[in-house]
C-alpha positions in Angstrom: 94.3 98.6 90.8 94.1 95.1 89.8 94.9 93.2 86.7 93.6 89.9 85.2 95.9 86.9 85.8 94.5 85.4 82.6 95.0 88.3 79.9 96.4 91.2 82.1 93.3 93.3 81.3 92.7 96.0 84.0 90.3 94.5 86.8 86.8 96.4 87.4 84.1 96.0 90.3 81.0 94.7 89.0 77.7 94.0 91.4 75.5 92.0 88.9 74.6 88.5 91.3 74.7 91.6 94.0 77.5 90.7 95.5 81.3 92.8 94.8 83.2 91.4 92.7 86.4 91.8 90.6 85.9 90.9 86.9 87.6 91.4 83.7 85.7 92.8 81.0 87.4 90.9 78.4 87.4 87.3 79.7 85.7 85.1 81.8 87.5 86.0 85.1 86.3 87.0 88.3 87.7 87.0 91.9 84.7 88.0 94.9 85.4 90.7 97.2 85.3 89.8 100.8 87.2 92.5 102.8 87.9 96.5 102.5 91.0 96.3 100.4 93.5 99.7 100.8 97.2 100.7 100.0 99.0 103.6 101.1 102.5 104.8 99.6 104.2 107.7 101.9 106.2 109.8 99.6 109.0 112.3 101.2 111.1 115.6 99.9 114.5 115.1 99.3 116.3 116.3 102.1 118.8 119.2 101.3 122.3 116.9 100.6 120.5 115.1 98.0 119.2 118.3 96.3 123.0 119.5 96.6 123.7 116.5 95.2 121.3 117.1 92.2 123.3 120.5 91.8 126.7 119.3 91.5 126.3 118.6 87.6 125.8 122.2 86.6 127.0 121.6 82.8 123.5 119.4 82.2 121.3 121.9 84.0 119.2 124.5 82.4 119.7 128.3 83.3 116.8 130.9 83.8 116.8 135.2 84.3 116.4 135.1 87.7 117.3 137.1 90.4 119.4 135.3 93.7 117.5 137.0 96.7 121.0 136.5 98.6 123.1 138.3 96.1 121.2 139.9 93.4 122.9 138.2 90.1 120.6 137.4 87.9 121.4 133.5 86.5 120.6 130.9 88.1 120.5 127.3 87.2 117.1 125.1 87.8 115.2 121.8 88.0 112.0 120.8 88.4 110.8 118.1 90.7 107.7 116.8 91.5 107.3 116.6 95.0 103.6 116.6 95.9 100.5 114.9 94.1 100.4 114.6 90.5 97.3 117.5 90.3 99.9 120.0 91.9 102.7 121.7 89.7 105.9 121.0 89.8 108.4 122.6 92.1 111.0 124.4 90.6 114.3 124.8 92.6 116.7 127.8 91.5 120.8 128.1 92.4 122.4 131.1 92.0 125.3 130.8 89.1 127.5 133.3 91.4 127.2 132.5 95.1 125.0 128.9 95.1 122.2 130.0 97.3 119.0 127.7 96.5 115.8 128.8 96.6 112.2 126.8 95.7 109.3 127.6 93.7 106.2 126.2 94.5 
């Protein structure tokens, strides 16, 4: 995603002298295309310490009727986190009130 360095208005591909271009819809601006541009951004899971982490501040967190699959009491506190692509859910990640096991919901 590009944006006009004259007015900031979003950048589109137009073909109208058949060649690519980039040109703002809005001004006169336009900047030829001469080579495949691409960008990649890696994204990774919080690792477990920094999900513990996240825990640690159990007065802020909401709590749900859930059942702990370690001990069988049925609060636990959650948070949601979105850890894949924005077209996925959420991933919800529960901890026991009563013996702190963590479990994730996909």
């Amino acid at each position: 995603m590009l944006f006009c360095p004259n007015c900031a208005n979003l950048l589109v591909i137009g073909d109208e002298t058949g060649r690519n271009k980039w040109a703002c819809q809005t001004c006169p601006y336009e900047f030829p295309i001469h080579k495949q541009h691409t960008s990649r951004t890696r994204y990774t899971v919080k690792d477990a310490e920094a999900l513990q982490d996240a825990f640690n501040d159990l007065d802020h967190m909401p709590t749900a009727q859930v059942d702990c699959e370690k001990c069988g009491h049925g609060v636990a506190n959650y948070m949601q986190l979105q850890i894949r692509s924005a077209d996925e859910p959420m991933t919800t990640f529960y901890r026991c009130a009563k013996c702190g096991h963590v479990r994730r919901e996909d």
